[in-house]
ZABA-503611 format. One record per residue (C-alpha): residue number from 0; y, x, z. Coordinates in steps of 0.25 Angstrom, whole numbers, plus 2048, in hexadecimal, padded with zeros to 3 digits. Example, Ala and Ser with C-alpha at 12.3 -4.5 7.8 and 13.67 -1.06 7.14 Angstrom:
<nodes>
@k=0 Y=7EE X=831 Z=81F
@k=1 Y=7FC X=837 Z=81D
</nodes>
This chain:
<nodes>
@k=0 Y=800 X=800 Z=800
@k=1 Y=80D X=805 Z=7FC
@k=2 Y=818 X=809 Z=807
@k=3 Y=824 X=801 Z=807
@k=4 Y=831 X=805 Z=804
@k=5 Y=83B X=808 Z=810
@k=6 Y=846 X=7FD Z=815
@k=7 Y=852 X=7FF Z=81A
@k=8 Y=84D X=7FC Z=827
@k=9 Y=844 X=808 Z=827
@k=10 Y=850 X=811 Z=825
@k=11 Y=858 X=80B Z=831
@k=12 Y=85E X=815 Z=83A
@k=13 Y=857 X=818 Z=848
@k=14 Y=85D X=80D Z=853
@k=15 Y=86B X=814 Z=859
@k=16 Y=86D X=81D Z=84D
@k=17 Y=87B X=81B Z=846
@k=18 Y=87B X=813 Z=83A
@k=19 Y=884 X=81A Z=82E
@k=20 Y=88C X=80E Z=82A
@k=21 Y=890 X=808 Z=838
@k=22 Y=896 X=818 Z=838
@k=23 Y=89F X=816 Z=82C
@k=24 Y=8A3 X=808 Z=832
@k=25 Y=8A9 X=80D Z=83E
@k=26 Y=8B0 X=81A Z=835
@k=27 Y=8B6 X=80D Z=82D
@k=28 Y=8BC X=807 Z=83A
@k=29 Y=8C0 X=813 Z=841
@k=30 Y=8C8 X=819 Z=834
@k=31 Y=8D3 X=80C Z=834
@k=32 Y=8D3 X=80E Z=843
@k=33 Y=8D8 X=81A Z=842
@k=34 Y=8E0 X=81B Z=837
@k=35 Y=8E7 X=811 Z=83E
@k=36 Y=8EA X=818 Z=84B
@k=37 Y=8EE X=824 Z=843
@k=38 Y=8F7 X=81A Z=83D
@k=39 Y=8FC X=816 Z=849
@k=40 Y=8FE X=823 Z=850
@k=41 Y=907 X=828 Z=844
@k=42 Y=910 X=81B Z=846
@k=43 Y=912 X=81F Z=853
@k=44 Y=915 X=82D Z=851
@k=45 Y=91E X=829 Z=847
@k=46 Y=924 X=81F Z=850
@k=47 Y=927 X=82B Z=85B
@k=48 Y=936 X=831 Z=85B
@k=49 Y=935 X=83E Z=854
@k=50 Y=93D X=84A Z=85A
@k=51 Y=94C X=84B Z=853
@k=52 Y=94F X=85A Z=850
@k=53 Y=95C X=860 Z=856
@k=54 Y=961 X=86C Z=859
@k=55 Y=963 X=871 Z=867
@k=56 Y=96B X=87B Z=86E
@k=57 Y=96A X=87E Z=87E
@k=58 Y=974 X=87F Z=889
@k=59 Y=978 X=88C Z=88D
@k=60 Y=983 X=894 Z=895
@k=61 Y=98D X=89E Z=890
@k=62 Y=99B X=89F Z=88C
@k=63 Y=9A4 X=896 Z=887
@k=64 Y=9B2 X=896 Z=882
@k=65 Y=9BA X=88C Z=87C
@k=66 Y=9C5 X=88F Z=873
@k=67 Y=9CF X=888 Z=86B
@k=68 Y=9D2 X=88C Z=85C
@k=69 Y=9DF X=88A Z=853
@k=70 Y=9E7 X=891 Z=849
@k=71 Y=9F3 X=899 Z=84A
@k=72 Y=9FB X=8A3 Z=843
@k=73 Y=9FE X=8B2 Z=848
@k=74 Y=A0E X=8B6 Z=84A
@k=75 Y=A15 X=8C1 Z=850
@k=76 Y=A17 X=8C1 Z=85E
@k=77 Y=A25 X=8C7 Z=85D
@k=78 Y=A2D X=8C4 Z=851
@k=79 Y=A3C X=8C6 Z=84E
@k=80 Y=A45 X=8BF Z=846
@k=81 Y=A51 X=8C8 Z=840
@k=82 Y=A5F X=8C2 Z=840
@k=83 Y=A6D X=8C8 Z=840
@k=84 Y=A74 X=8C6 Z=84E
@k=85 Y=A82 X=8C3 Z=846
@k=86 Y=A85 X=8BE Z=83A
@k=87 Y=A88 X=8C7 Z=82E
@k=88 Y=A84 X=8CA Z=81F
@k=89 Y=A74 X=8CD Z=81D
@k=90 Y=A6F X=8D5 Z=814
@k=91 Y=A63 X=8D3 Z=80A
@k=92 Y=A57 X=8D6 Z=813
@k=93 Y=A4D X=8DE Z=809
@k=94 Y=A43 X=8DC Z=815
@k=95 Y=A37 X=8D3 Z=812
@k=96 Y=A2B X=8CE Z=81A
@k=97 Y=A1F X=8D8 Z=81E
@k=98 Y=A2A X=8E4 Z=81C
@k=99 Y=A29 X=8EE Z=82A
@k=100 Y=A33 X=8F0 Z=833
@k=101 Y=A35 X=8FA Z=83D
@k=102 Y=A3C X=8F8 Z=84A
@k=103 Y=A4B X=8FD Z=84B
@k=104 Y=A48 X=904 Z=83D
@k=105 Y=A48 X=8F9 Z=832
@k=106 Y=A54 X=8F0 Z=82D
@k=107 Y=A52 X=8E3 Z=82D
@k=108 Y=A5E X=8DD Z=828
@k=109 Y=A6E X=8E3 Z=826
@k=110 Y=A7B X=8DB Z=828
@k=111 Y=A87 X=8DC Z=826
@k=112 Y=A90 X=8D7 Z=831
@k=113 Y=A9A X=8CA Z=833
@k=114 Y=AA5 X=8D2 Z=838
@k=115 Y=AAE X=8C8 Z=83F
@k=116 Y=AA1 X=8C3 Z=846
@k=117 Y=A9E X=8D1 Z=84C
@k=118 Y=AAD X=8D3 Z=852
@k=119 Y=AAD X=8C6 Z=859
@k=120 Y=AAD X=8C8 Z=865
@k=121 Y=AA5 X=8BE Z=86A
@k=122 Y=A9A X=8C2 Z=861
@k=123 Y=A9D X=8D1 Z=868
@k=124 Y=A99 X=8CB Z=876
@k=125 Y=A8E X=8C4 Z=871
@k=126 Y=A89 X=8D0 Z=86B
@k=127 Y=A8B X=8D9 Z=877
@k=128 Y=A84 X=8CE Z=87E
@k=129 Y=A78 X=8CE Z=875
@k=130 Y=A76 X=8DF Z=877
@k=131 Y=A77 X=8DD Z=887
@k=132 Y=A6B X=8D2 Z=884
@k=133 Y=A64 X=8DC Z=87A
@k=134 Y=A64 X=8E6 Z=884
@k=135 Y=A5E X=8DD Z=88F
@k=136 Y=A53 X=8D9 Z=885
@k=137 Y=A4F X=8E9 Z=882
@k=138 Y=A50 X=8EB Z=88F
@k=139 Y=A45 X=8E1 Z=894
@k=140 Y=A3D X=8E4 Z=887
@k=141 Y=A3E X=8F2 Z=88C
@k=142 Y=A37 X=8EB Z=89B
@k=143 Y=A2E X=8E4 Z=894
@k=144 Y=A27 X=8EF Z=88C
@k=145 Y=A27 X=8F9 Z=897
@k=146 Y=A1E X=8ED Z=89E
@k=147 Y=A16 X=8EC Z=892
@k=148 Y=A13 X=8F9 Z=891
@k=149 Y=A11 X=8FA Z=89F
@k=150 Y=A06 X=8EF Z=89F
@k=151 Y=A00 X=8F6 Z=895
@k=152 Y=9FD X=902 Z=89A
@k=153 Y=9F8 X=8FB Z=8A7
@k=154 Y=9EF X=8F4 Z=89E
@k=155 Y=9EA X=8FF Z=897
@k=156 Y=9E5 X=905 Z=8A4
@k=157 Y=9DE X=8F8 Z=8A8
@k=158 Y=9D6 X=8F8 Z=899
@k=159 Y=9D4 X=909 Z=89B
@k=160 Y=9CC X=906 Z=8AB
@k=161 Y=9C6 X=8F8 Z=8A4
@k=162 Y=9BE X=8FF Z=89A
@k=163 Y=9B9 X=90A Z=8A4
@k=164 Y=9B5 X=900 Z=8AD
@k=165 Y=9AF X=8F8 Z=8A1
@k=166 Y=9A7 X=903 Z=89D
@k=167 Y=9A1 X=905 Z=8AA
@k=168 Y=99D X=8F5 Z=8A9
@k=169 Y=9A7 X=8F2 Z=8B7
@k=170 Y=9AF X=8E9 Z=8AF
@k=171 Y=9A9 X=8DD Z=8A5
@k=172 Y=9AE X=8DE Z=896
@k=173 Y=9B7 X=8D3 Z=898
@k=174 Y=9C0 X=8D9 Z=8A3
@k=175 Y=9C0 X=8E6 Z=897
@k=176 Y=9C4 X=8DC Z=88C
@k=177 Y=9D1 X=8D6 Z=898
@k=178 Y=9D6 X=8E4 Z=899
@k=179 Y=9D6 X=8EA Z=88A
@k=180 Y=9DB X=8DC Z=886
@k=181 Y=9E6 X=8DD Z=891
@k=182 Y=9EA X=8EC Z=889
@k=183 Y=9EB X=8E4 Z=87B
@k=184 Y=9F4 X=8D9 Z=880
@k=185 Y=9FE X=8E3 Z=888
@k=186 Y=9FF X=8EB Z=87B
@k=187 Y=A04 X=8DF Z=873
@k=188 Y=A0D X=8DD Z=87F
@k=189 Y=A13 X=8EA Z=87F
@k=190 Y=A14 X=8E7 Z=870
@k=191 Y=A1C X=8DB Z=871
@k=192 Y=A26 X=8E2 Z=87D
@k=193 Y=A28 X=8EE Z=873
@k=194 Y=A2B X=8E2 Z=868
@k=195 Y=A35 X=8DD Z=872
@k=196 Y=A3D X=8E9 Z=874
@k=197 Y=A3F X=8EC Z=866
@k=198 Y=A45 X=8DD Z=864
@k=199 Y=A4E X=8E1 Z=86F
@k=200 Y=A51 X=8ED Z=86B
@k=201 Y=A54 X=8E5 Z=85F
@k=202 Y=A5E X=8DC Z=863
@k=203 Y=A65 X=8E6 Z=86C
@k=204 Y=A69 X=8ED Z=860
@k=205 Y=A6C X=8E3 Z=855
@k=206 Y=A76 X=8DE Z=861
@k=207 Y=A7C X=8EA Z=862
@k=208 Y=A7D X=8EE Z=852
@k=209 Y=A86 X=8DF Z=854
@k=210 Y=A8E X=8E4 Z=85F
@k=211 Y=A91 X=8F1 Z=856
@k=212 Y=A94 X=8E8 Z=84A
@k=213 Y=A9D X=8E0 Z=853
@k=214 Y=AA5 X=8EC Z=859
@k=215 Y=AAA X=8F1 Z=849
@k=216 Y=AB7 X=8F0 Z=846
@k=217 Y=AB3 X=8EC Z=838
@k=218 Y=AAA X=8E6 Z=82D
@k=219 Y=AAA X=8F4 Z=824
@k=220 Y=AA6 X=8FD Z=82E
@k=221 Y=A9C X=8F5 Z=835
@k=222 Y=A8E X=8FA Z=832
@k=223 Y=A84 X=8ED Z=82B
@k=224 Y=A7C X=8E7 Z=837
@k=225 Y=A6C X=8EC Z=834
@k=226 Y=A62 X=8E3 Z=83C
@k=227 Y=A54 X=8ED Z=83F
@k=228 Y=A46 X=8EA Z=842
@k=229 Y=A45 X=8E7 Z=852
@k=230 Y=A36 X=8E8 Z=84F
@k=231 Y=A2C X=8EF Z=847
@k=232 Y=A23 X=8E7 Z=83D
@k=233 Y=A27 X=8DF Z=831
@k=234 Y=A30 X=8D3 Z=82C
@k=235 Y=A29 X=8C7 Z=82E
@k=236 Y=A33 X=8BF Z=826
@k=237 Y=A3F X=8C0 Z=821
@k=238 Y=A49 X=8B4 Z=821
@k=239 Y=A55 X=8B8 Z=81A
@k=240 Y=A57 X=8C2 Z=810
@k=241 Y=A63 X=8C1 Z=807
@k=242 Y=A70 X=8C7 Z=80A
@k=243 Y=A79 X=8BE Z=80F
@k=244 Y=A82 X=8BA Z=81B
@k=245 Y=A7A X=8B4 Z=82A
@k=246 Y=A7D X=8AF Z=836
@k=247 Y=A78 X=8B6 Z=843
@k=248 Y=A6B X=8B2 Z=846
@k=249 Y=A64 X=8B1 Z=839
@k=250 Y=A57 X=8B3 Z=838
@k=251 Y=A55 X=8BD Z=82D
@k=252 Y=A47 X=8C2 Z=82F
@k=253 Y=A3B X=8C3 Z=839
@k=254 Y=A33 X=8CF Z=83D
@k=255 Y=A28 X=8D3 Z=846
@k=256 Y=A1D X=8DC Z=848
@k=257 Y=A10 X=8D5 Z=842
@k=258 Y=A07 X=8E0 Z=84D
@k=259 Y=A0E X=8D5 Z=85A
@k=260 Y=A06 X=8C8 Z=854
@k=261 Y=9FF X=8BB Z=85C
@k=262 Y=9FB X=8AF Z=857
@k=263 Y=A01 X=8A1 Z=858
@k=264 Y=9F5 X=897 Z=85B
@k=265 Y=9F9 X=888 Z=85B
@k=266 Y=9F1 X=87F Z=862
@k=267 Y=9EE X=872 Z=866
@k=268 Y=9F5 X=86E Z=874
@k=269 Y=9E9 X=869 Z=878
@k=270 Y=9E2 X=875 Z=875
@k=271 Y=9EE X=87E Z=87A
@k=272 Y=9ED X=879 Z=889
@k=273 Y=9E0 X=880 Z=88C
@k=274 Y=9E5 X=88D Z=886
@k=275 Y=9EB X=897 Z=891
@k=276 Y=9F2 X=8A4 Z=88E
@k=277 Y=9E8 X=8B0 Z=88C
@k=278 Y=9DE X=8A9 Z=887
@k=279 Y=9D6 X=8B0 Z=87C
@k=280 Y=9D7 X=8AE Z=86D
@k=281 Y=9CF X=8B1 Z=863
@k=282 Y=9D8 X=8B2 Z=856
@k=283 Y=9CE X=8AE Z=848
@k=284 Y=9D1 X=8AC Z=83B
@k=285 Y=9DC X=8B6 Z=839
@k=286 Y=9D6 X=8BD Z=82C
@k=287 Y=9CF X=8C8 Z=833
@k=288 Y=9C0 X=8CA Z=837
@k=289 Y=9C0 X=8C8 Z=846
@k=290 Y=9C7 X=8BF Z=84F
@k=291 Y=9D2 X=8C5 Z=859
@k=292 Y=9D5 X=8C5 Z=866
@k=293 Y=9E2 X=8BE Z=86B
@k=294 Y=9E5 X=8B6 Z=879
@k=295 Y=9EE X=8A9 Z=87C
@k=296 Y=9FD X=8AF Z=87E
@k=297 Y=A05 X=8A4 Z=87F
@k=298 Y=A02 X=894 Z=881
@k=299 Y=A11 X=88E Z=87B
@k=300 Y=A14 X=883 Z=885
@k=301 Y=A19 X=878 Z=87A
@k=302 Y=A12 X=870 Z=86E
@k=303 Y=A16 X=86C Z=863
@k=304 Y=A12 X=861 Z=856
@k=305 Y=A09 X=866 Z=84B
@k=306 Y=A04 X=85D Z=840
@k=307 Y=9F6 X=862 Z=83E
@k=308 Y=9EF X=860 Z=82F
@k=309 Y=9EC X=853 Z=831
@k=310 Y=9F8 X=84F Z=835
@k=311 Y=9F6 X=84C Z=844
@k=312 Y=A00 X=852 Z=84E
@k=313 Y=9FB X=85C Z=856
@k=314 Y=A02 X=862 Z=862
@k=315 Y=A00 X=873 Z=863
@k=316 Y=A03 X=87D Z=86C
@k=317 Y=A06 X=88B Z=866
@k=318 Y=9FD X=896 Z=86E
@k=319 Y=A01 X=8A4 Z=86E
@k=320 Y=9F5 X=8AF Z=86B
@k=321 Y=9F6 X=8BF Z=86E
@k=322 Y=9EC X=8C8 Z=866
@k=323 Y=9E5 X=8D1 Z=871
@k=324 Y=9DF X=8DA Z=866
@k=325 Y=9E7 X=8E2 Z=85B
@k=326 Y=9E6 X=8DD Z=84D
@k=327 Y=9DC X=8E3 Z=843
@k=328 Y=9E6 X=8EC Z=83B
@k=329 Y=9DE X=8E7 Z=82D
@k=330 Y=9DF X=8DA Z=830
@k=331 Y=9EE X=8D9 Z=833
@k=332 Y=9F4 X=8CC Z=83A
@k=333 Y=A02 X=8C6 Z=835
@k=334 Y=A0B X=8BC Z=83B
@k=335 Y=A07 X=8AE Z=839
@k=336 Y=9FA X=8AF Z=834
@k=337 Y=9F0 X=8A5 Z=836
@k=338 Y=9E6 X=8A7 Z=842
@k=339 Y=9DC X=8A0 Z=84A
@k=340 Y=9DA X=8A1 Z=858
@k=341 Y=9CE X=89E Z=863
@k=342 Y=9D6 X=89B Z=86F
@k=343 Y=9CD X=89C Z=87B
@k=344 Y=9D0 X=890 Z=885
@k=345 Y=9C4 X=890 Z=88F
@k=346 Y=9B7 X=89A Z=892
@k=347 Y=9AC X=89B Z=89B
@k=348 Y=9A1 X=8A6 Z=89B
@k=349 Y=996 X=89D Z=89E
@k=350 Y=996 X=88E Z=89B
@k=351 Y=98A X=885 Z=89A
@k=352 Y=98C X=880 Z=88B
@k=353 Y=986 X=876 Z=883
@k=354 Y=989 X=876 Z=871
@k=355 Y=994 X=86B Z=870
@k=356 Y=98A X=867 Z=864
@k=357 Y=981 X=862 Z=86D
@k=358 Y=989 X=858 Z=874
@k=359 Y=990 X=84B Z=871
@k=360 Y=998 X=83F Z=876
@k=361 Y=993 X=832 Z=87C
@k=362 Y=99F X=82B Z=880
@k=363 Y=9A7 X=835 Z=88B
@k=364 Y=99A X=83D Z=88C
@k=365 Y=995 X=84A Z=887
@k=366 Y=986 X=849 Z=883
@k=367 Y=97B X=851 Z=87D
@k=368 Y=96C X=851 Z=87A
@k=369 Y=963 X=85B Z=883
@k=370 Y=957 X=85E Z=87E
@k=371 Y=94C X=85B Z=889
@k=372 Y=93B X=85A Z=886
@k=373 Y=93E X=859 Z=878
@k=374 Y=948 X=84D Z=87A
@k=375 Y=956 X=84B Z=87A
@k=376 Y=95D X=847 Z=885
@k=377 Y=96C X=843 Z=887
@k=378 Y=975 X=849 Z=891
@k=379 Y=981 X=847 Z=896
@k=380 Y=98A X=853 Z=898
@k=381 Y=998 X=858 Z=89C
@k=382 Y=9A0 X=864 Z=895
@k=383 Y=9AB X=86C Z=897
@k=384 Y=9B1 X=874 Z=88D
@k=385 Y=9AE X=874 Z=87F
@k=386 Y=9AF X=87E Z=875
@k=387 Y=9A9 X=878 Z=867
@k=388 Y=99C X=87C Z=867
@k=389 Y=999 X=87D Z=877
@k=390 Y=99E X=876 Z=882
@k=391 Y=99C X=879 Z=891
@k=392 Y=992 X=86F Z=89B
@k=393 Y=996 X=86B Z=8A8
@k=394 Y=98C X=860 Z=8A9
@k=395 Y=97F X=85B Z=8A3
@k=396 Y=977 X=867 Z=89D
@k=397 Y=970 X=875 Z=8A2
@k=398 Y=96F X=882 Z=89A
@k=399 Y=961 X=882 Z=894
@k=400 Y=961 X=874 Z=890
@k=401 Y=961 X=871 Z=880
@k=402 Y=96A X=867 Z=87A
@k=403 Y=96A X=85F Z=86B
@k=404 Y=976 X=866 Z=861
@k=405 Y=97C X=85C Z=859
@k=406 Y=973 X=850 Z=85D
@k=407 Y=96F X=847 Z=852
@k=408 Y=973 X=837 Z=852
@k=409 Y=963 X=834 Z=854
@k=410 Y=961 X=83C Z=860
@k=411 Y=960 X=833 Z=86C
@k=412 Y=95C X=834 Z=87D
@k=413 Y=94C X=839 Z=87F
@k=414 Y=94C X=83C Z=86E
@k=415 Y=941 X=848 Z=86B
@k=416 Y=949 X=853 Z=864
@k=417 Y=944 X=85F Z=85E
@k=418 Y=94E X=86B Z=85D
@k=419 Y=94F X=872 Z=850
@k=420 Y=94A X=87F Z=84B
@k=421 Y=958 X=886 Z=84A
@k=422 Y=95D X=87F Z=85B
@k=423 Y=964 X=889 Z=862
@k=424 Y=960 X=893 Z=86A
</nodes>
């Protein structure tokens, strides 16, 4: 008998084994399932607030100084403005402006005399008055350089023990720079009370050239009136030229020595009431390669109107400014050139500080983001003084903390932020 073929019966797995299609069944369930909580998990990834990127900056101590910076114009400190002391003909004056002058040497100008003028006698008293005044003025001129010259030589000693002392490391740097910049400005002083004496020297003798003109007993053998330099430098200007008759006191030309300059900063009276005399300047964009050094001279007590160039009324305060340091020979200063100046108003040698781009307004308050756990927090803070790019903290902030420069409008309490590659150190 024949044996019969196999059913599928006979090929049944053992009881308990797997059977191969319940096995793709439940991959067929479980795939949908998870594609589904994948689905899910990216939603809400996607849903999470993603970190805004910022740049950062930290809080720290040093120095800070605020300044206040304005144009101005150089001119020289002591000018003269020629003029005859009585009427008479003037001759053509072949001066011009830039031409040198030396002191008690160089003509100015020649005139020839109003003679009726000269033998009045009231214009004799007036004119032996003007010498006793003129020899008053040299006199005191003659005081007043000997004190110069005095202070000088004091100061000179002062700068000579300085720098022992500061090479031996008993003094600081600073208290070095105090007494050799004390040696430049006396020099300018003794400068300016030599340029004094000569002007009186001047005046003395062009009053007594008038009383010698008033004592001839006639025109043709009175000698022409010549007017000399009282200084030595150049003719600034020259305001008449041509021959012709001129009343006493007519201005004819200026002259000064362009070496005796400072510079004539206008500023804003707001500004100008935190500005004290002896503060220090820095004088840029003159034309040359460095800044120089200058100091506050003389704060003028009265405003007055300017129209700024928008038209808006502006109330200014002229500031006087002394140069501490000699100018560079090749890059010669003249009178009214254009300058800047960096007027110092307040310092502090260590100031906790925060960058002023890291803070903002919120009605009356000061506020800035501080980067803590990777989240930005908002905090209140109190400044002082303020230069532009740092401002001092009284109140609201530690050194070592991190805060958010120029905060973007999306950046909000508790935000994550991530600093950028090129943050502050």
């Amino acid at each position: 008998m024949a044996p019969s073929s196999p059913t599928p019966r006979d090929h049944a797995p053992a009881d308990g084994a797997p059977r191969r299609g319940a096995k793709k069944g439940a991959w067929r369930k479980a795939i949908p399932t998870g594609l589904g909580i994948a689905l899910l998990g990216a939603i809400a990834l996607g849903l999470l607030p993603k970190p805004v990127e910022v740049e950062t900056a930290p809080i720290h101590t040093g120095p800070l100084k605020v300044t206040v910076l304005e144009e101005g114009k150089t001119r020289i400190r002591q000018r003269h403005m020629i003029s005859p002391p009585v009427p008479g003909y003037l001759q053509r004056i072949i001066l011009r402006a830039g031409d040198r002058i030396e002191a008690g040497r160089t003509v100015l100008a020649v005139m020839e005399g109003e003679w009726s003028t000269f033998l009045n006698p009231r214009a004799r008293a007036e004119t032996e008055a003007r010498i006793q005044i003129a020899e008053a003025a040299r006199l005191r001129s003659d005081s007043e350089v000997d004190r110069a010259r005095a202070a000088l030589d004091l100061a000179q000693k002062e700068r000579t023990r300085s720098q022992a002392l500061q090479e031996s490391g008993s003094i600081s740097v600073k208290e070095w720079e105090a007494a050799d910049n004390q040696v430049t400005v006396l020099t300018r002083a003794l400068r300016v009370a030599e340029f004094s004496r000569q002007v009186a020297e001047f005046e003395l003798a062009q009053a007594k050239a008038t009383l010698q003109q008033a004592q001839a007993p006639n025109g043709a053998k009175a000698e022409p009136y010549r007017i000399v330099a009282p200084v030595t430098g150049f003719v600034l200007g020259v305001s008449e030229e041509n021959a012709r008759w001129v009343a006493a006191g007519t201005p004819l030309m200026e002259v000064g020595d362009p070496r005796d300059l400072e510079a004539e900063i206008e500023l804003l009276s707001s500004d100008a009431v935190a500005v004290r005399p002896g503060a220090p300047v820095s004088i840029e964009e003159w034309g040359g390669p460095a800044p120089l050094r200058a100091r506050v001279s003389l704060i003028e007590p009265g405003a007055y109107t300017k129209v700024s160039a928008l038209g808006v009324e502006e109330q200014r305060v002229k500031v006087r400014v002394e140069f501490t340091e000699d100018l560079p020979a090749d890059h010669p200063l003249g009178d009214r050139f254009r300058v800047e100046a960096r007027i110092e108003t307040w310092s502090a040698p260590d100031v906790l500080q925060v960058p002023t781009g890291a803070l903002f307004r919120r009605g009356g308050d000061w506020l800035t983001f501080v980067v803590e756990n990777g989240k930005a927090r908002v905090r209140k803070v109190e400044i002082a003084h303020n230069n532009g790019v740092s401002a001092e903290i009284r109140a609201g902030l530690r050194a070592g903390q991190r805060v958010v420069l120029h905060p973007p409008d999306t950046l909000s309490e508790g935000k994550p932020v991530r600093p950028r590659e090129n943050t502050r150190p």
